[in-house]
N, C-alpha and C positions, 0 to 999 in steps of 0.2 A: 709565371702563369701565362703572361702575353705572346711567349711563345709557341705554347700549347694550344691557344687557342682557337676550338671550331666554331668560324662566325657561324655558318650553316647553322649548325644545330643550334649555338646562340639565342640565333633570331627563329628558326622555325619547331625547336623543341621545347620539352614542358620543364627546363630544368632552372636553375635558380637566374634571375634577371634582373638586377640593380644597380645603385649607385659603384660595389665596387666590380660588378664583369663592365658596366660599360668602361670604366678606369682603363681596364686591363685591356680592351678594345682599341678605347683611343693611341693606350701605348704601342698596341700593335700596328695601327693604320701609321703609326710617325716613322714607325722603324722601316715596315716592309711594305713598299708603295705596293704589292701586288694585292697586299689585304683589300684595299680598293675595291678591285674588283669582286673579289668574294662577296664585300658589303654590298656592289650593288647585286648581285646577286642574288644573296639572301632576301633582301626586299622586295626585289621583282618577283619573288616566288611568292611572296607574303602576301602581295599584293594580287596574285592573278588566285587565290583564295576568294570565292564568293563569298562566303558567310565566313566571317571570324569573332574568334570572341574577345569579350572587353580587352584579357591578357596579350590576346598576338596583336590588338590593336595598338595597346604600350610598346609591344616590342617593335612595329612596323615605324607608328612616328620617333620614335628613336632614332631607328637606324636611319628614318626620312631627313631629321634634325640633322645628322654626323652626314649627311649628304650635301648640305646645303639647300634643302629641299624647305625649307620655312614654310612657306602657304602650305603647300602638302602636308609637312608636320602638324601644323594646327590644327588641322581638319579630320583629320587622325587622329588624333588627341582628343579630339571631343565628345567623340566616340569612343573613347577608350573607359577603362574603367572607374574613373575618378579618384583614383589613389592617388599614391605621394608623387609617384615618378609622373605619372600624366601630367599632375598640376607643374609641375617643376618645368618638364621640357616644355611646356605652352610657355609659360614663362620666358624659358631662354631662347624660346623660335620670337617672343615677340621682339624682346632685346634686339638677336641678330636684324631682326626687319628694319629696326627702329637704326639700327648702325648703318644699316643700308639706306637709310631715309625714305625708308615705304611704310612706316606710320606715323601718327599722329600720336601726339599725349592724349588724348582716349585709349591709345592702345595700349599708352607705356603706364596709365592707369589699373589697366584690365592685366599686366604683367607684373604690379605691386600685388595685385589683390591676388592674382597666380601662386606667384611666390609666396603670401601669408595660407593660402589655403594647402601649399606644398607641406610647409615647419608644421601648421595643425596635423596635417596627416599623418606626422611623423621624419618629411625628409630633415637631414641634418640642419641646426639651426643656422650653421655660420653660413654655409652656401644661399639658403636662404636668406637672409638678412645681408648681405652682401649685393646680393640680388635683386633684392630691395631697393639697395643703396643706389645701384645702375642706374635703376628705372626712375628713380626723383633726380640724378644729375641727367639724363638724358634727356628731361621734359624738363629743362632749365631748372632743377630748383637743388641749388651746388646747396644752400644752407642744411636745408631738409635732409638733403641726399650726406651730410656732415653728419648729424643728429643721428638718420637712422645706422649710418658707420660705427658712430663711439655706443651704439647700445645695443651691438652683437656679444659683444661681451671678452676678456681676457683669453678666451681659447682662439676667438679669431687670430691672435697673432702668430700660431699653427699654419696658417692657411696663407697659402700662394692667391689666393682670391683676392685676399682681404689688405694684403700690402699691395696688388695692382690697382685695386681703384681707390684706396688711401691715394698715391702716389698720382693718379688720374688728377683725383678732387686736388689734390694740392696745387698741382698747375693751372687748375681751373680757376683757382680760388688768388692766382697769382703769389703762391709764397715760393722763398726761394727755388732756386733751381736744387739746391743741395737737399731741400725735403723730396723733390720729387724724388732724386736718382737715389738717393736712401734708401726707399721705401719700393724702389723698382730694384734696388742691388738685395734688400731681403725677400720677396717676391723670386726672382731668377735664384736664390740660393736653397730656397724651398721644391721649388719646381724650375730646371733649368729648361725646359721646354715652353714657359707657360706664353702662348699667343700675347696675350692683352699686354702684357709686362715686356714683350721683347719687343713688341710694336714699339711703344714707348718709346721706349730704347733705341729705339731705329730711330724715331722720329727726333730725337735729342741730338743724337750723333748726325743726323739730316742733316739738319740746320748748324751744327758745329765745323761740317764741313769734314766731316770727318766720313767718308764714304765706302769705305772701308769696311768698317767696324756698322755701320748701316745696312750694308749689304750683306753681311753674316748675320744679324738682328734679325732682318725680316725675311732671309732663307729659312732662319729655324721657327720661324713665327708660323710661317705658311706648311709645316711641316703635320701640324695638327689639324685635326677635320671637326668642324668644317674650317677653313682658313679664312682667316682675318683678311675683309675686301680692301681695305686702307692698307694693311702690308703686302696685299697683293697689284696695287695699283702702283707703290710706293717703289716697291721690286722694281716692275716692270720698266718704269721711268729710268730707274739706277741701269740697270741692263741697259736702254736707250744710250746713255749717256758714252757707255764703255761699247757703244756698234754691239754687241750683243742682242740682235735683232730678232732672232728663232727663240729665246730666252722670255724676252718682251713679249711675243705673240701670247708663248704657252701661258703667262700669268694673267694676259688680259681673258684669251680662252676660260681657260678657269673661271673667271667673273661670268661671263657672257652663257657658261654651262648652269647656272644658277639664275641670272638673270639675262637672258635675251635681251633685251631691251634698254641695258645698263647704257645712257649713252655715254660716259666717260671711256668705259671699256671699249664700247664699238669706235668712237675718235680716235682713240687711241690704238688702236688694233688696227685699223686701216693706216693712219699715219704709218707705225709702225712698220705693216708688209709694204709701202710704198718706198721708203726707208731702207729697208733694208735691200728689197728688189734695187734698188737704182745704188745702194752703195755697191752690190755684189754685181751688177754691170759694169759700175767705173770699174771695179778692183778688174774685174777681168776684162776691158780694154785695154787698162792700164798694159798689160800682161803682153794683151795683144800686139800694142803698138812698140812694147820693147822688142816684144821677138821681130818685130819689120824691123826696126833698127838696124837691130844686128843682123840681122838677112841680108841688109843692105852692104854691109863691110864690104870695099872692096878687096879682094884676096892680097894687092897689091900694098897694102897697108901691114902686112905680117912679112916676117923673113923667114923663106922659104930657098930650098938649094934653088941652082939657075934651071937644072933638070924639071924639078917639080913644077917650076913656073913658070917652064917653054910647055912643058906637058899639057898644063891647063889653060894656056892662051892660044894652044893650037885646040883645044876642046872648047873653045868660047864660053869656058867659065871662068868671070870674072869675079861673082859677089860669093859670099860665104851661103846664100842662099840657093846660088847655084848650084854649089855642090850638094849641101842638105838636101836637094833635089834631084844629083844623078848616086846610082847604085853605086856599092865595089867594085862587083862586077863590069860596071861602065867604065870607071877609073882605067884599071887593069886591061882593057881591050886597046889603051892607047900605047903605042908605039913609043919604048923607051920608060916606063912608066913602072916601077917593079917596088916589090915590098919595101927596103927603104923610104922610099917616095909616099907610097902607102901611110906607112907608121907617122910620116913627118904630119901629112896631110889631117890624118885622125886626129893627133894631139892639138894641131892648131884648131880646129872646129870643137875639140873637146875644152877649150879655154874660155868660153862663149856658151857651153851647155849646148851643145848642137854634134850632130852624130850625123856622118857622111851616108846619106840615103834617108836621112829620117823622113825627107818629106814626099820620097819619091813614089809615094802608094797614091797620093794626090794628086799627083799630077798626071798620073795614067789615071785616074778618074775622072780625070778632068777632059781627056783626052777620047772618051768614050762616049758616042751620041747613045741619045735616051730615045729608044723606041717604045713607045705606049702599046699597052692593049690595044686590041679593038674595042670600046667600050661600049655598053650596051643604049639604049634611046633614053632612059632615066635616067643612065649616070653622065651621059651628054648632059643633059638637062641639068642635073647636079655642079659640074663643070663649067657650064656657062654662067653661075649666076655670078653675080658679083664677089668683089672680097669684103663688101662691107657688111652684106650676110652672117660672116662669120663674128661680128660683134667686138673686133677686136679691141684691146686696150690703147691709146694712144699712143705709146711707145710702138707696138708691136707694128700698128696699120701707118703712121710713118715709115716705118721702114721699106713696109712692103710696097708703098709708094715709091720709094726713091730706087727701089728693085725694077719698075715698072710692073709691077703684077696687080692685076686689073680685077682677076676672076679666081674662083677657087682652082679650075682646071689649070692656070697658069700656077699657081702656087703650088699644088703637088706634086708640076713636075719639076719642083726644085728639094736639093736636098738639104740636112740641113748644115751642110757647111754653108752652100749657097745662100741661103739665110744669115748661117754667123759672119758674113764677110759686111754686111752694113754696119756702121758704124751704131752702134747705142744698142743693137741686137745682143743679149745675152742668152745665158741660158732660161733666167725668167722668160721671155718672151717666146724662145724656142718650145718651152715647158706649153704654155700656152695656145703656142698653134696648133701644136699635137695635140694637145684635148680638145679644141673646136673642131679640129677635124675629127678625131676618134666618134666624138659625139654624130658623126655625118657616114659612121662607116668608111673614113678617111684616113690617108695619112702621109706625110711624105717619101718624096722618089728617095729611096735608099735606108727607109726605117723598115 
């Protein structure tokens, strides 16, 4: 059925809308990240509706909820028609809030009393009552939140809900370890995708040191919408850990798409691109400073015929980067110098990853002065202002200091080799100067 699925009409038509399409929904946003998009689509249509009625107002904060859209969902919600599904999702938008720590036990009060007005209206009893149960361990009261657990009744143990937060409260309550993972291993057997249960689970193996088996946990945890902010904070760290830096951004993103403001996510998200920028610099200095190495050989260190090695000491090439530096063509123009010699010449430079002429496009650029426009009286003026105008990062305006370049006109007439040759410049910071300039109508000599 989830593959059939038209969120569109879903959410903007008059056809059946319940506990089991949103099922079938959720199973489609875990499988096909593109559904995503459809759902915020659908919403954004719903919502640019003036007047709607109680009905599309159930369907709007729904799809609001599966967004991560909680304050929105509520407010929607209240407005909607007071059936079973309304009371239900206020319910679980207060939960998420409350998991998020943006409410108070007032709220996770008004989410008991949600959830009882849901089961009167008719939604299923186990969900609610389960539901229930969240909302008394979330406002501290593990005993209460016991009681209303054991008196959902025998069919709860059907339900993927109902062994995650058994299995919650048991840790809560400090009983073994072996009720928790119990109750979390029939839980994941009922519903192998179920967020709450595989967090868990993550967070068991966390601290088992078992990282691994952690990191597959809270990938499939985050797989469901809205996703678990604790397995997605939890990720993000594990990524950290293994330099998976682009990984780590997207999970905290994710938080900060929900909540702006989150500041765990925003620390963590700047740590992170600060992180990962400055590893993917070293890596590629690293890089840098091997290939000078080896540029450096001198030719005189390899066995070559006496031919080949009268040939290139009458050419005053001495380093392997010399040659990287002159053509075949150049080779070939010296006296005595013939395919043999050639062939020899290649293999030795190809034992080292270096190719005879690779660098030789460089060094005729190197070789060619840079004649400017005539520029016009504003973009003089542009030209003259400083480079600290441009707002650089500290990496970046180091560099350009140790360049000597004073002013933005000094800076675009360099390109950006001339820039990657300072030390700590990578391409992060190259990335960088071409958006402060682009921003300026700018850009450097040779982009």
């Amino acid at each position: 059925m989830a593959a059939a699925l038209d969120i569109r009409d879903l959410f903007t038509g008059t056809g059946a809308f319940g506990p089991t399409e949103i099922a079938a929904l959720v199973a489609l946003l875990g499988a096909e990240p593109p559904a995503h998009r459809d759902l915020r689509a659908a919403v954004k249509e719903l919502e640019t509706h003036g007047e709607r009625s109680p009905a599309s107002s159930v369907r709007l904060g729904v799809g609001q909820y599966l967004l991560g859209r909680w304050h929105d969902a509520l407010t929607t919600l209240k407005a909607a028609d007071g059936g079973a599904l309304a009371h239900y999702y206020q319910a679980r938008s207060l939960l998420a809030l409350a998991r998020a720590g943006e409410q108070t036990t007032d709220s996770l009060h008004k989410a008991g009393e949600a959830f009882a007005a849901a089961q009167k209206a008719g939604y299923e009893a186990v969900a609610c009552g389960v539901g229930a149960a969240e909302a008394l361990r979330l406002a501290g009261q593990v005993k209460e939140a016991e009681k209303a657990l054991a008196k959902v009744g025998p069919s709860a143990e059907s339900s993927a809900d109902f062994w995650a937060e058994k299995a919650t409260l048991a840790a809560d309550m400090g009983l073994p370890m072996a009720d928790t993972v119990g109750a979390l291993e029939k839980a994941l057997a009922l519903d192998p995708g179920h967020p709450a249960a595989l967090f868990a689970m993550g967070v068991i193996n966390d601290r088992c040191g078992n990282d691994d088996e952690a990191k597959d946990c809270y990938e499939r945890a985050v797989q469901r919408y809205p996703a678990s902010l604790g397995a997605l904070v939890n990720l993000g760290i594990l990524y950290e850990d293994r330099n998976d830096f682009a990984g780590a951004q997207q999970c905290y993103k994710r938080i900060l798409q929900v909540f702006p403001d989150h500041p765990r996510a925003r620390l963590f998200l700047k740590d992170s691109s600060a992180s990962g920028s400055l590893q993917f610099d070293e890596q590629e200095q690293k890089q840098r400073d091997r290939l000078e190495q080896v540029m450096a050989l001198p030719v005189s260190d390899f066995e070559l015929s006496v031919r080949s090695r009268n040939c290139l000491q009458k050419m005053g090439i001495q380093t392997l980067g010399d040659l990287a530096r002159t053509t075949e063509a150049e080779i070939l123009e010296s006296k005595n110098f013939g395919e043999t010699s050639l062939i020899e010449i290649k293999e030795m430079l190809a034992t080292k990853g270096l190719s005879l002429g690779q660098f030789a496009a460089s060094t005729v650029a190197e070789e060619v002065p840079y004649e400017p426009e005539v520029a016009s009286a504003d973009e003089q003026e542009i030209y003259s202002l400083p480079i600290t105008d441009l707002s650089l990062s500290v990496r970046a305006r180091k560099c350009t200091t140790k360049l000597g370049i004073t002013t933005i006109g000094e800076l675009i007439r360099r390109t950006a080799e001339d820039l990657m040759e300072c030390k700590n410049f990578g391409v992060t910071s190259l990335n960088e100067v071409r958006e402060k300039l682009a921003e300026r109508g700018l850009k450097l000599r040779g982009d």
